[in-house]
DRENTORKOL-3810 file (N, C-alpha, C; in nm, 4 decimals):
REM DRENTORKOL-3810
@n.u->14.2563; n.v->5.7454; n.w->12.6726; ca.u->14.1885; ca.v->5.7594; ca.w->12.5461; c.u->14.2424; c.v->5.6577; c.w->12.4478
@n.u->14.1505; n.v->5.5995; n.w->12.3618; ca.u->14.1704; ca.v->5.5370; ca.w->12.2313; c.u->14.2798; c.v->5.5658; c.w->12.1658
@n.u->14.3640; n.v->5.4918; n.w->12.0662; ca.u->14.4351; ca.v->5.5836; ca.w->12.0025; c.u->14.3764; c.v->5.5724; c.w->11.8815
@n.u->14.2493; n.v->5.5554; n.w->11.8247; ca.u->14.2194; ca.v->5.5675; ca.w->11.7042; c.u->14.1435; c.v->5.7033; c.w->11.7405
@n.u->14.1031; n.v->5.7462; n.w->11.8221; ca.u->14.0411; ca.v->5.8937; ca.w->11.8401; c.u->14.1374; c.v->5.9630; c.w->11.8675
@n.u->14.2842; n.v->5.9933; n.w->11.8855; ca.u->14.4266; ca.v->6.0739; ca.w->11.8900; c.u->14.3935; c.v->6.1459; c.w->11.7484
@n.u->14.4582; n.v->6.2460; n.w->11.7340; ca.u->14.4472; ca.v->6.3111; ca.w->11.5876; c.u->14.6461; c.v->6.3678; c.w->11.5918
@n.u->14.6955; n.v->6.2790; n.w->11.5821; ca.u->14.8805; ca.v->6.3296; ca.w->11.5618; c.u->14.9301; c.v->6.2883; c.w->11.6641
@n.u->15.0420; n.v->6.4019; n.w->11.7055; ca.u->15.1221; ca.v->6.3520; ca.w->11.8527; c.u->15.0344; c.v->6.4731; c.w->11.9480
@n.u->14.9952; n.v->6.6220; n.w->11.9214; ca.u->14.9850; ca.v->6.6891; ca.w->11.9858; c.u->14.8088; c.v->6.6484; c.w->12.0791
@n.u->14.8213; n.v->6.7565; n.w->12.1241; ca.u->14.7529; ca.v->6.7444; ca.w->12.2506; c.u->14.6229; c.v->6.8610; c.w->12.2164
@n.u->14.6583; n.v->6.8849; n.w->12.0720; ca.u->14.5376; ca.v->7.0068; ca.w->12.0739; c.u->14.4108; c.v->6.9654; c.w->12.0247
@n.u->14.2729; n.v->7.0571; n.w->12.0674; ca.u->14.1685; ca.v->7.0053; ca.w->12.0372; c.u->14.1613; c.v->6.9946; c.w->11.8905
@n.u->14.0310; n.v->6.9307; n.w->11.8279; ca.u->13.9992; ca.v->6.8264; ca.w->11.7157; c.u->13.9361; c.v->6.9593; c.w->11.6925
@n.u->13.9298; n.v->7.0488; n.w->11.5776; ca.u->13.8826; ca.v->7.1781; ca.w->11.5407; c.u->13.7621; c.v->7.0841; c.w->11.4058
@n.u->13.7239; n.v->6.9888; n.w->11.3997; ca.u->13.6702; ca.v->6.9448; ca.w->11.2368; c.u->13.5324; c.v->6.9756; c.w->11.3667
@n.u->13.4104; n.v->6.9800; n.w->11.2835; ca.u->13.2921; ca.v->6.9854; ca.w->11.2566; c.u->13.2033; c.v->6.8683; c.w->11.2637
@n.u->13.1197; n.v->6.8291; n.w->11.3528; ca.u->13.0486; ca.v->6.7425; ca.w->11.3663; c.u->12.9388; c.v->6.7273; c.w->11.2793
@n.u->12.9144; n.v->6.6226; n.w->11.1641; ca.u->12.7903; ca.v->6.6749; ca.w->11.1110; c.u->12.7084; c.v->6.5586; c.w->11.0985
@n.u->12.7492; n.v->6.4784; n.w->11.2082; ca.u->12.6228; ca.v->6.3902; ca.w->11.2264; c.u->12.5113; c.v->6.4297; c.w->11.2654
@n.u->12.4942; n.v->6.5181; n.w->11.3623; ca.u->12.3368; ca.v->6.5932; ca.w->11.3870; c.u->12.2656; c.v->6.6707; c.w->11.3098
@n.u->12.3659; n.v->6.7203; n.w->11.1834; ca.u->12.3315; ca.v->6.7969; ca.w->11.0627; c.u->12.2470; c.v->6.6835; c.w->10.9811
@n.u->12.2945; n.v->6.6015; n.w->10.9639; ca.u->12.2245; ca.v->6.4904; ca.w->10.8714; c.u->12.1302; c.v->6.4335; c.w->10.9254
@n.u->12.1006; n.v->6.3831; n.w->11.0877; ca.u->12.0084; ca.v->6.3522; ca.w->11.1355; c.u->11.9184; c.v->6.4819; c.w->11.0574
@n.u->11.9091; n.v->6.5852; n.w->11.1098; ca.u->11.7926; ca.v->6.6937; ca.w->11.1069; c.u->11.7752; c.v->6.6827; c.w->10.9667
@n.u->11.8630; n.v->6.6708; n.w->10.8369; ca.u->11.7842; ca.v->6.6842; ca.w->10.7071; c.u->11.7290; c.v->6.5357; c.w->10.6823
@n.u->11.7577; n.v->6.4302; n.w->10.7127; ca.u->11.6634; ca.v->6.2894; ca.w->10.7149; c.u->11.5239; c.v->6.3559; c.w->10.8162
@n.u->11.5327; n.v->6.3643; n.w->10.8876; ca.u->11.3925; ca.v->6.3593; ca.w->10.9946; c.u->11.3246; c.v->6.4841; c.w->10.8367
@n.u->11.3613; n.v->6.6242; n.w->10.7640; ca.u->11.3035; ca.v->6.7001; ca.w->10.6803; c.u->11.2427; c.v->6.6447; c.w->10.5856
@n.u->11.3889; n.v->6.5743; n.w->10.5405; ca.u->11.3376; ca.v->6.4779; ca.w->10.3975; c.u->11.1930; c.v->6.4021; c.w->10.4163
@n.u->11.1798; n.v->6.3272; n.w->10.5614; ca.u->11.1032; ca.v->6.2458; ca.w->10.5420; c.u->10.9744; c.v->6.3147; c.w->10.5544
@n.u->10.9632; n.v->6.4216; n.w->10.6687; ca.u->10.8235; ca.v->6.4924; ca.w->10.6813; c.u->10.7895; c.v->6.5808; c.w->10.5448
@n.u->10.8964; n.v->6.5967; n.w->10.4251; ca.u->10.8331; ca.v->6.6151; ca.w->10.2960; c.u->10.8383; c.v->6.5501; c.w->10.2493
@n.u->10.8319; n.v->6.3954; n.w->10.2588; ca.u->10.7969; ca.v->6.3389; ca.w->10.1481; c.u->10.6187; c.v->6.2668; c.w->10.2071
@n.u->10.6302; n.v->6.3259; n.w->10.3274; ca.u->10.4543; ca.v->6.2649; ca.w->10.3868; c.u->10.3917; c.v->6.3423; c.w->10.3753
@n.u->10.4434; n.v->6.4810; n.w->10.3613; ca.u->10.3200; ca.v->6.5904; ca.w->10.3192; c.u->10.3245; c.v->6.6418; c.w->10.2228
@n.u->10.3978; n.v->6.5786; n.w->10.1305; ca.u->10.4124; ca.v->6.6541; ca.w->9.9495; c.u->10.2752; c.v->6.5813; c.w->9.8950
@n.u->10.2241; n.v->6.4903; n.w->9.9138; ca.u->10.0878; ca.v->6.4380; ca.w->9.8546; c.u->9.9907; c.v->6.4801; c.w->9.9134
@n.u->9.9548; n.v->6.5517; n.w->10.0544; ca.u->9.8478; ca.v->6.6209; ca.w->10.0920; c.u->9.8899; c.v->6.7537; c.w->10.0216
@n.u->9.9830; n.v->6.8271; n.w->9.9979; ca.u->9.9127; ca.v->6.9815; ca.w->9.9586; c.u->9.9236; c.v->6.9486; c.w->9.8196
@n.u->9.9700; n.v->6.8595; n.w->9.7321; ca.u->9.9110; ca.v->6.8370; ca.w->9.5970; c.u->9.7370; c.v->6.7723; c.w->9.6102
@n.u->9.6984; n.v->6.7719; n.w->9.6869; ca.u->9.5246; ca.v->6.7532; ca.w->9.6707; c.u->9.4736; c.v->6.8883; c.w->9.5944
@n.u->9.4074; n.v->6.8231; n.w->9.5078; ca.u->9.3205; ca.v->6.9360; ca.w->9.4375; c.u->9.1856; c.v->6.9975; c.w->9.5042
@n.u->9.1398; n.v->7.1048; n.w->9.4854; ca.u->9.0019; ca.v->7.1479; ca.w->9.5360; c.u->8.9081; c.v->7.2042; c.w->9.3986
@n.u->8.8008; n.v->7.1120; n.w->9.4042; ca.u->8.7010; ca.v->7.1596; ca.w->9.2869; c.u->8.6516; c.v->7.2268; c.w->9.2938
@n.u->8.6379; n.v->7.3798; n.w->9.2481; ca.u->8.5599; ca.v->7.5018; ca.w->9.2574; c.u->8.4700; c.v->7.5261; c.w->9.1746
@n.u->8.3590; n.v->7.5580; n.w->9.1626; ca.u->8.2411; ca.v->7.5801; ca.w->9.0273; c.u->8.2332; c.v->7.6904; c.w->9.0443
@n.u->8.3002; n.v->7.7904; n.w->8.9750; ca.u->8.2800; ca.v->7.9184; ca.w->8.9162; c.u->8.1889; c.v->7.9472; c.w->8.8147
@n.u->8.1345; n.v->8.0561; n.w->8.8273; ca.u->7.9539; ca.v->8.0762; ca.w->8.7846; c.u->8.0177; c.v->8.0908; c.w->8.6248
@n.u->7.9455; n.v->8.0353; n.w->8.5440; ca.u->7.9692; ca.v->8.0997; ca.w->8.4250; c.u->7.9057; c.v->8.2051; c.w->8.3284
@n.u->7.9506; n.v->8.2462; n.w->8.2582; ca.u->7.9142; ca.v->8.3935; ca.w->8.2098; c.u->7.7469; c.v->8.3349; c.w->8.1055
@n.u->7.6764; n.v->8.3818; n.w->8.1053; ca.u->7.5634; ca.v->8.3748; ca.w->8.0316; c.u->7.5685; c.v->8.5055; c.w->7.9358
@n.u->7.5489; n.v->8.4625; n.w->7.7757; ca.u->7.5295; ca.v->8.4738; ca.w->7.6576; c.u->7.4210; c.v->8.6212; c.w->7.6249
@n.u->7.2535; n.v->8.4864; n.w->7.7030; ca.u->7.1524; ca.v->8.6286; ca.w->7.6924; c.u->7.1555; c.v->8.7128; c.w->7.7699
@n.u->7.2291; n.v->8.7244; n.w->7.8975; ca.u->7.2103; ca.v->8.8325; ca.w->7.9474; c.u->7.2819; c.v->8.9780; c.w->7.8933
@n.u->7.2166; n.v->9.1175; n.w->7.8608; ca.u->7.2821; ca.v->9.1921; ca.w->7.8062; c.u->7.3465; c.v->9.2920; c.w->7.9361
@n.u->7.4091; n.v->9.3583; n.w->7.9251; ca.u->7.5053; ca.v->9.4699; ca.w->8.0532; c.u->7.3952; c.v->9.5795; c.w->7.9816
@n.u->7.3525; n.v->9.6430; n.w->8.1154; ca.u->7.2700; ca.v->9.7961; ca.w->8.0948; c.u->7.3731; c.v->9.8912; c.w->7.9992
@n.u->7.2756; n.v->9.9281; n.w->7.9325; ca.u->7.2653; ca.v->10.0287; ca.w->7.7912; c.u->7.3404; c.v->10.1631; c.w->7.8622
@n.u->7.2594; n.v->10.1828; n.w->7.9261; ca.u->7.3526; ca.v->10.3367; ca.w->7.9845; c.u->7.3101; c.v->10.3418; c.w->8.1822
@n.u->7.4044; n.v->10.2939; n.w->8.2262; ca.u->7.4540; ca.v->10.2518; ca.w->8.3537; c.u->7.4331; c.v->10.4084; c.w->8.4208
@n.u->7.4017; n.v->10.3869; n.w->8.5313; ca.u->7.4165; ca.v->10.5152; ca.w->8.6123; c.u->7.5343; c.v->10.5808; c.w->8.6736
@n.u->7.5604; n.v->10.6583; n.w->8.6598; ca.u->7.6495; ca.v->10.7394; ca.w->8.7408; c.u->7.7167; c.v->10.6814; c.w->8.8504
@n.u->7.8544; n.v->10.6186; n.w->8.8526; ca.u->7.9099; ca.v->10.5793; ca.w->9.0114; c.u->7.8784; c.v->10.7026; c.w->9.1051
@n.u->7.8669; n.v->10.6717; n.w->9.2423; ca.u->7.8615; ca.v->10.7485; ca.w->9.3517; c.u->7.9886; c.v->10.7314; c.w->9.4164
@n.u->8.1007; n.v->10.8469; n.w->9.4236; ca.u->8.2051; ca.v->10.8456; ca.w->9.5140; c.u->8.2076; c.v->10.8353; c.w->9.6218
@n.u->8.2482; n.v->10.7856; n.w->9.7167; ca.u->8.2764; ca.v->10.8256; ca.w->9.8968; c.u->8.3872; c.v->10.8166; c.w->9.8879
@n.u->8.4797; n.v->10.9273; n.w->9.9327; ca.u->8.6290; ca.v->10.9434; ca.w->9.9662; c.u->8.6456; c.v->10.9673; c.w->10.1577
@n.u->8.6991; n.v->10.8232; n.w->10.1692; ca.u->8.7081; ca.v->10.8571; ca.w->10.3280; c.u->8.8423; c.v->10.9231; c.w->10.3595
@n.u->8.9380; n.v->10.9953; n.w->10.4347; ca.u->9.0117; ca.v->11.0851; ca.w->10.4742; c.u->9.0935; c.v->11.0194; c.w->10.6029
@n.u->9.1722; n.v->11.0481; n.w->10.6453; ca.u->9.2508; ca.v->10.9381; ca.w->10.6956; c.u->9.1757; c.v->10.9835; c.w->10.8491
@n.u->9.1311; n.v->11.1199; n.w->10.9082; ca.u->9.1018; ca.v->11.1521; ca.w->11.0384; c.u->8.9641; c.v->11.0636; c.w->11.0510
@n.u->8.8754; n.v->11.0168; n.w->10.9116; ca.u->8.7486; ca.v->10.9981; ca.w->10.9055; c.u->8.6470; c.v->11.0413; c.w->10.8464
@n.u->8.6716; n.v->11.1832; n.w->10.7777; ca.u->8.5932; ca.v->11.2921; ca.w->10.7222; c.u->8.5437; c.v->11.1887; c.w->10.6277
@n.u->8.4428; n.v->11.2686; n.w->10.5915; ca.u->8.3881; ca.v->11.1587; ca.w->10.5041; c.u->8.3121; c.v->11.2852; c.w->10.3351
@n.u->8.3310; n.v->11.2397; n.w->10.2283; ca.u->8.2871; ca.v->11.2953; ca.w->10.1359; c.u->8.2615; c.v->11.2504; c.w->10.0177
@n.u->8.1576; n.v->11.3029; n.w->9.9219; ca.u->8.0246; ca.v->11.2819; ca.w->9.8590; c.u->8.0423; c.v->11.3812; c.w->9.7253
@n.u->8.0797; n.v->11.3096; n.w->9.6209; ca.u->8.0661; ca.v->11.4134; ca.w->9.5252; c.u->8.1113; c.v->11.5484; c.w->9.5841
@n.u->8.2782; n.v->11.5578; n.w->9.6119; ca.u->8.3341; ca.v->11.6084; ca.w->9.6502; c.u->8.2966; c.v->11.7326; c.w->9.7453
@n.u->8.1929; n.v->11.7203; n.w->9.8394; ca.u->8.1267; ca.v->11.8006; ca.w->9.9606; c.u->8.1268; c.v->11.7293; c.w->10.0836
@n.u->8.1840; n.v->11.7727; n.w->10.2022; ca.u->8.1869; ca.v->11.7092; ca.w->10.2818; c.u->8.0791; c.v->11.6691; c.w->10.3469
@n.u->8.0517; n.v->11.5699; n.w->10.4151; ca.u->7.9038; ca.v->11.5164; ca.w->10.4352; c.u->7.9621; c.v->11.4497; c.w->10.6177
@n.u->7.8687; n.v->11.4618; n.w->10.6914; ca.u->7.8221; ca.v->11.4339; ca.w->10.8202; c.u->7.8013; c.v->11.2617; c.w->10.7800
@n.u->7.7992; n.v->11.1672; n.w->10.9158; ca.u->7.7718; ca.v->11.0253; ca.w->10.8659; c.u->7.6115; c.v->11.0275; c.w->10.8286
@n.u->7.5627; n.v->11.1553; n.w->10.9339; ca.u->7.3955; ca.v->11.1185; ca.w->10.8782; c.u->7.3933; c.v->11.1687; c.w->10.7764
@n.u->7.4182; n.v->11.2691; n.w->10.7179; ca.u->7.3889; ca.v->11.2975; ca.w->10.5565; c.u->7.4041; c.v->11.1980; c.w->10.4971
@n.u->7.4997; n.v->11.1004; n.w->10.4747; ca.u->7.5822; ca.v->10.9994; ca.w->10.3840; c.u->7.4936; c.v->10.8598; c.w->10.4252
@n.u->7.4670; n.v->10.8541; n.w->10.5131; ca.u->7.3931; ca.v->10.7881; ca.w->10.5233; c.u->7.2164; c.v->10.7834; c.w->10.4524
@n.u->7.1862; n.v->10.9319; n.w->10.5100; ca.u->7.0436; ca.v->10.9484; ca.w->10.3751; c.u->7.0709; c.v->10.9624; c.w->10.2097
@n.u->7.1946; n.v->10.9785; n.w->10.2032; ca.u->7.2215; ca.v->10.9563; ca.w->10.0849; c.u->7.2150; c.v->10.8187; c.w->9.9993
@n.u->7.2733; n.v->10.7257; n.w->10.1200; ca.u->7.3114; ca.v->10.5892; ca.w->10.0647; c.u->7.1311; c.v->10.5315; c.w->10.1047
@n.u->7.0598; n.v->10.5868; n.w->10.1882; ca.u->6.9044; ca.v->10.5494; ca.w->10.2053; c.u->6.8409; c.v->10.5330; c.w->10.0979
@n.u->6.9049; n.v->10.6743; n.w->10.0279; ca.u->6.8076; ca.v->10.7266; ca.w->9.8693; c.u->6.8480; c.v->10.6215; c.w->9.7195
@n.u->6.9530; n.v->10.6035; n.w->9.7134; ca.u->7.0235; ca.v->10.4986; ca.w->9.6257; c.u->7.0161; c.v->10.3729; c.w->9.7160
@n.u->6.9559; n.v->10.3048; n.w->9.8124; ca.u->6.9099; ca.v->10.1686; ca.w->9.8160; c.u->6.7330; c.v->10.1638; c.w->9.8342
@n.u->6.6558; n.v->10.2951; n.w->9.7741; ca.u->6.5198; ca.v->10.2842; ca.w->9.7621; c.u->6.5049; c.v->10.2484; c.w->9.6297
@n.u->6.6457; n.v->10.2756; n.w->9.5109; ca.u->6.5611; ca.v->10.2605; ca.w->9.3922; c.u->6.5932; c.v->10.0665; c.w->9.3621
@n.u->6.5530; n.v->10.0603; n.w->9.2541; ca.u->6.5334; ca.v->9.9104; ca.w->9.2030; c.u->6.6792; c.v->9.8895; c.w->9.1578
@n.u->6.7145; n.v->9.7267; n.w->9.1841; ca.u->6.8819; ca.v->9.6837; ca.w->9.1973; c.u->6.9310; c.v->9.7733; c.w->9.0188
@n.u->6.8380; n.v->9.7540; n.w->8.9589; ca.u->6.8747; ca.v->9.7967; ca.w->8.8223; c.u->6.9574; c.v->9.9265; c.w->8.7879
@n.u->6.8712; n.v->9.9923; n.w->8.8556; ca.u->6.8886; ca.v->10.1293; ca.w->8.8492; c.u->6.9946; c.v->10.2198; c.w->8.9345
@n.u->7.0538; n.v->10.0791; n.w->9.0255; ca.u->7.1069; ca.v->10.1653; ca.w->9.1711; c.u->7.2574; c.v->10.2074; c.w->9.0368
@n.u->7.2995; n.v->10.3448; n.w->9.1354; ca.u->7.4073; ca.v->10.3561; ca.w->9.1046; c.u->7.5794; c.v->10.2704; c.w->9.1729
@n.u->7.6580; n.v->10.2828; n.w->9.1333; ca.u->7.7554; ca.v->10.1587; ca.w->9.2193; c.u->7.8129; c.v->10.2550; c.w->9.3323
@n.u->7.8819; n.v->10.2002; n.w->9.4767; ca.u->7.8699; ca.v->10.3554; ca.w->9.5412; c.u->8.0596; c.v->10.2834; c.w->9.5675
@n.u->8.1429; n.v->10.3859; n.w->9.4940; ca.u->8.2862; ca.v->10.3294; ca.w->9.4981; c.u->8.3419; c.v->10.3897; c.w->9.6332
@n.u->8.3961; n.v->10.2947; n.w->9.7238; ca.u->8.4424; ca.v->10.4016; ca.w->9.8456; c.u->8.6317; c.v->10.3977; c.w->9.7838
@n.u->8.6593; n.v->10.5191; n.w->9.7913; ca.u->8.8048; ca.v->10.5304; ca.w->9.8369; c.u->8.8612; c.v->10.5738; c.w->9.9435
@n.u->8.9251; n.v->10.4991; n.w->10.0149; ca.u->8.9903; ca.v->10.5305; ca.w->10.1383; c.u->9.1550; c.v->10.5295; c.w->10.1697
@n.u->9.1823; n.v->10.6183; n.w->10.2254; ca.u->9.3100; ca.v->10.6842; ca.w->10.2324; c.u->9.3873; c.v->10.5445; c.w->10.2898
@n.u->9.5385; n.v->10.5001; n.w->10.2313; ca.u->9.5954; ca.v->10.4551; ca.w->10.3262; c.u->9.5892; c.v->10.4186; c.w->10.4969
@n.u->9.5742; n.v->10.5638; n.w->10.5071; ca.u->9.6245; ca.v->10.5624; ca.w->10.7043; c.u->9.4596; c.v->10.5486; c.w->10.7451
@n.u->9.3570; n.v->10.5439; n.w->10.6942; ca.u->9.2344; ca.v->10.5332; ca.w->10.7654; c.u->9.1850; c.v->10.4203; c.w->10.8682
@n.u->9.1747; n.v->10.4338; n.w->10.9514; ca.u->9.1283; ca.v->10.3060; ca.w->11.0553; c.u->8.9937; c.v->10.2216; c.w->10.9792
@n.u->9.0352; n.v->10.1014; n.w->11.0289; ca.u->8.8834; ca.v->9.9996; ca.w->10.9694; c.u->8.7967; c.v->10.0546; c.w->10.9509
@n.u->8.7440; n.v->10.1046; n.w->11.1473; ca.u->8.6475; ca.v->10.1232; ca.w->11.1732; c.u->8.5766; c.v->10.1780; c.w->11.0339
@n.u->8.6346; n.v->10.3202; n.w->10.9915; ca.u->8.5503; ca.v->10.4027; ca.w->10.9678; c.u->8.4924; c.v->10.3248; c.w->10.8026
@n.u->8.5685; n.v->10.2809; n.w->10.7539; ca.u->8.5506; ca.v->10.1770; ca.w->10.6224; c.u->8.4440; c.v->10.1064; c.w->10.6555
@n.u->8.4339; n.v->10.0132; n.w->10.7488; ca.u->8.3270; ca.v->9.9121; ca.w->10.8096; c.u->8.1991; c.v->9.9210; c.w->10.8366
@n.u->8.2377; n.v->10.1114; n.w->10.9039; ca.u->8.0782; ca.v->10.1812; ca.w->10.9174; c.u->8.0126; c.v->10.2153; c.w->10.8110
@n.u->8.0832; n.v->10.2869; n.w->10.6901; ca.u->8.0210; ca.v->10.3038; ca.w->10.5945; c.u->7.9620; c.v->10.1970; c.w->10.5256
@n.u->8.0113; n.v->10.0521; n.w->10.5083; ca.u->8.0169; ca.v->9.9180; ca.w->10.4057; c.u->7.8668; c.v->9.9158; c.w->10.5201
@n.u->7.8833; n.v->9.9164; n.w->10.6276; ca.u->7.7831; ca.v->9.8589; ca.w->10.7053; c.u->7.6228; c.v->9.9462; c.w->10.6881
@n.u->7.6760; n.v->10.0850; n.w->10.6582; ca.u->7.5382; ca.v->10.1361; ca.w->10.6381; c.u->7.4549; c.v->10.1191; c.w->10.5156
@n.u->7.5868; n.v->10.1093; n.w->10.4157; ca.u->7.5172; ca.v->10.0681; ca.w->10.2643; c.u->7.4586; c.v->9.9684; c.w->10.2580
@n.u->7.4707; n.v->9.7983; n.w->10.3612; ca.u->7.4327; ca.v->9.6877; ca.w->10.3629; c.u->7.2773; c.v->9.7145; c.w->10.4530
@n.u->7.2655; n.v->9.7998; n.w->10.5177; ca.u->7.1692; ca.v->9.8471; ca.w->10.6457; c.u->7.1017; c.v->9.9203; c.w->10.5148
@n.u->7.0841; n.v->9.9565; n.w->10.4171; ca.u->7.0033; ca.v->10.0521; ca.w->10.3717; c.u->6.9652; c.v->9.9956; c.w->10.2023
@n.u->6.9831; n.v->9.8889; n.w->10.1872; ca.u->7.0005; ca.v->9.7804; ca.w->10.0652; c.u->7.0804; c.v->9.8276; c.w->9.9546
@n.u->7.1932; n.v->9.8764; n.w->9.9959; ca.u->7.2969; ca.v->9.8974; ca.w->9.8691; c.u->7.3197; c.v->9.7931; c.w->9.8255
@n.u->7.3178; n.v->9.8042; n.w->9.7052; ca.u->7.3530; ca.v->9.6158; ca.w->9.6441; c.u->7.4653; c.v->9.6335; c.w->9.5808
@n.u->7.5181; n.v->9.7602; n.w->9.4947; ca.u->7.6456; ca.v->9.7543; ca.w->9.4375; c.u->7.7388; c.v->9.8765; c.w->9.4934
@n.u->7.8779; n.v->9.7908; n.w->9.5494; ca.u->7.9659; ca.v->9.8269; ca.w->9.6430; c.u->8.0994; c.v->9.8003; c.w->9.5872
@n.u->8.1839; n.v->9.9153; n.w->9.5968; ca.u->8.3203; ca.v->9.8455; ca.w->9.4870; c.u->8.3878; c.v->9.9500; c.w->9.5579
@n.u->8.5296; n.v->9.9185; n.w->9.5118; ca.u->8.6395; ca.v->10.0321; ca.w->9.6095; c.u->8.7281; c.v->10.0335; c.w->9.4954
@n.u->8.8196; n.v->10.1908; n.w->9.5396; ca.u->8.8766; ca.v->10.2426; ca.w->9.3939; c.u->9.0055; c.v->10.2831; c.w->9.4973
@n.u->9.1357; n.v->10.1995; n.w->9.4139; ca.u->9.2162; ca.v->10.1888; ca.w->9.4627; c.u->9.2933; c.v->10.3279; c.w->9.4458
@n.u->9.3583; n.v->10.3862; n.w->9.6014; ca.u->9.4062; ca.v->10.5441; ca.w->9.5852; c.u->9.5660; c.v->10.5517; c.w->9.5427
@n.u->9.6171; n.v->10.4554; n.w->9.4389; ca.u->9.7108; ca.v->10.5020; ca.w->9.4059; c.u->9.6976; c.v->10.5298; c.w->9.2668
END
């Protein structure tokens, strides 16, 4: 061996820390952020609708329609439990009237409830021309 690589007289291993491969890895970082710090500063132009003046908000709005889904699936309606076909002729009857008039049909659904049963309902209101659909958060 060299004696510029000796560390004293003894014979014991060199305990220091190599940190040339440390610095390799933050050069190779440095450089892949400094090549992709100008792509995620790209901007994206969005045209958000803007609010119109003449239009007025209905005078006296109808009644929201509740659906409270239940974590097994149960499903309920102005607090009575309802079958999917009931709830379904229900949501039939509020997408016969005119968009004006519909009432909004808010679903709340339990934490632990599976998609599915969320999906079926959103899906029947879309199947039966519900036009206004909103969810009411259960905490």
């Amino acid at each position: 061996m060299a004696k510029s690589f000796k560390r004293g007289s003894s014979n014991m291993p060199i305990s220091d820390i190599n940190i040339t491969p440390l610095v390799d890895v933050m050069l190779v970082l440095v450089i892949i952020f400094l090549i992709t710090a100008p792509i995620m500063t790209h901007k994206i132009r969005i045209d958000l609708p803007q609010p119109n003046e003449n239009v007025k908000p209905p005078e006296n709005p109808p009644e929201p329609k509740k659906i409270v889904i239940k974590a097994d699936g149960t499903l309920y309606m102005a607090n009575r439990r309802m079958t999917e076909q009931q709830l379904l002729g229900q949501l039939r009857v509020i997408g016969q009237m005119p968009e004006k008039k519909q009432p909004e049909v808010q679903i709340q659904a339990d934490d632990n409830v599976r998609y599915e049963y969320v999906a079926k309902v959103l899906s029947d209101a879309k199947n039966v021309n519900v036009k206004k659909v909103g969810f009411i958060n259960t905490n």
